[in-house]
N, C-alpha and C positions, 0 to 999 in steps of 0.2 A: 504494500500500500504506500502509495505517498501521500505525501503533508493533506493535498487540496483531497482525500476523502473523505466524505464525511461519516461520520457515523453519528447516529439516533438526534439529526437535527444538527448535530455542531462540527466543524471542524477538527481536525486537527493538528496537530504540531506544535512549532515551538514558540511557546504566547512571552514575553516579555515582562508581565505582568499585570497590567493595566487590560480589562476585556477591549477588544475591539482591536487592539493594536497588534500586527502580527509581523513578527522579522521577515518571516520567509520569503516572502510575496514577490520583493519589487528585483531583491539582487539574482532569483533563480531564471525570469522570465526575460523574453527576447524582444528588440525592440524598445521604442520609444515610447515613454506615457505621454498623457495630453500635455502635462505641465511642461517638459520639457520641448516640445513640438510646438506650441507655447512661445516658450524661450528665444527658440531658434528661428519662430517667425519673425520676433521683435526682433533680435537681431540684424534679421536680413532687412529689416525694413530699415533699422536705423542706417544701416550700411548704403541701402540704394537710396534712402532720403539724403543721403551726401553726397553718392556718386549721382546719380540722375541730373538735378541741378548744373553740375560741371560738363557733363559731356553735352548736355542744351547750348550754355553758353559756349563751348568749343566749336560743336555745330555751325551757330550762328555767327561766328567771329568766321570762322574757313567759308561763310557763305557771302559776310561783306567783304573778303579780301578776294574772293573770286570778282563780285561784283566789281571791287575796286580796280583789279587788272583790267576787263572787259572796257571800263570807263578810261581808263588811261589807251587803250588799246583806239577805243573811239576816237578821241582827240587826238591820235598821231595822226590816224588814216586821214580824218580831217584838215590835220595843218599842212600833212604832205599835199593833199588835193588844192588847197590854198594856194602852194607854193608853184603846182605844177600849173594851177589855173590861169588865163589871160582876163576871165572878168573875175570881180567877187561877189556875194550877193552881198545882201545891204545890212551894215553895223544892226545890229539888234538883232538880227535874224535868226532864226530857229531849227532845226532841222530834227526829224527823229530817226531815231539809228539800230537795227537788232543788231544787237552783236552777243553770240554764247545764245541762254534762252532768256535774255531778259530785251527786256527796250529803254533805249536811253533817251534824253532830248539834249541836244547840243545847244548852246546859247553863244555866235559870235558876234563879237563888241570891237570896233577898231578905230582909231582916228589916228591924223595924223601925228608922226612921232615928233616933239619938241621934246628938246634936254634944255631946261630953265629957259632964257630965252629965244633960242637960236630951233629953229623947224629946220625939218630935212625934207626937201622934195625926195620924193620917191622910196620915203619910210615911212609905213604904221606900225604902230603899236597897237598888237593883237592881243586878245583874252579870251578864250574859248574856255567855259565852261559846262561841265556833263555832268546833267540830273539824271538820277532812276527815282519812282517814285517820290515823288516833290523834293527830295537830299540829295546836295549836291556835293558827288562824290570826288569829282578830280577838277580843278583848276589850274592850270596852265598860260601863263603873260612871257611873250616872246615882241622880238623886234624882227619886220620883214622891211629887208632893201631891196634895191634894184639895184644888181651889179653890172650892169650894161651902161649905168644912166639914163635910160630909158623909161617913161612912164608911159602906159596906157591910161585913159580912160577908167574901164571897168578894172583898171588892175591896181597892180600897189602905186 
């Protein structure tokens, strides 16, 4: 016979003293009680209520540095076409751009270039800035001349 048989109603084995309370029980049997299952829930929850938080924020930081490449990516292709261009369009103008899977909007701003008082025929002063949803992620102010000496019209 072992401990858990019963006979005429009661248990038996080895009582400790006190009724109700019995040694045998918890160190003979296999597995986890509730209490400790329990335990090791809280635990895990304390654990991912720490980790979860960080990996969100890592997430979202590796998704505005993508964004932010893409936007610096926008504004070259932009200034190169600027520079390869013979007209520009007009200071204030707007243009929208997919680039990756987002869409950007370009915002170009230019007058011409003065340093204190002295203007320079056939130099602006360019500033192209790239919004994605209404934040503006990259800004970029360059100086375009004309190395021929040559000005067009529609151009620098």
């Amino acid at each position: 016979m072992n401990r858990l048989d019963c006979m005429d109603g009661e248990r038996k084995g080895d009582w400790e003293g006190s009724p109700g309370v019995w040694r045998a029980g918890i160190r003979d049997r296999r597995g986890f009680s509730l209490i400790e299952a329990i335990v090791a829930l809280a635990i895990l929850a304390v654990v991912l209520g720490a980790v979860v938080p960080t990996f969100a924020r890592n997430v979202r930081l590796n998704t505005d540095s993508e964004l932010r490449g893409w936007a610096v990516a926008v504004a070259q292709e932009e200034l190169d076409a600027l520079r390869a261009s013979g007209s520009w369009p007009a200071s204030g103008s707007q243009q929208t751009v997919t680039a990756g899977e987002a869409t950007f909007t370009s915002h170009l701003a230019y007058e011409r270039y003065c340093q204190g008082s002295v203007c320079y025929d056939g130099a602006r002063h360019v500033s192209l800035e790239v919004r994605h949803g209404g934040q503006t992620l990259y800004t970029v102010e360059t100086v375009f001349t004309v190395l021929d000496g040559t000005t067009s019209e529609g151009g620098i």
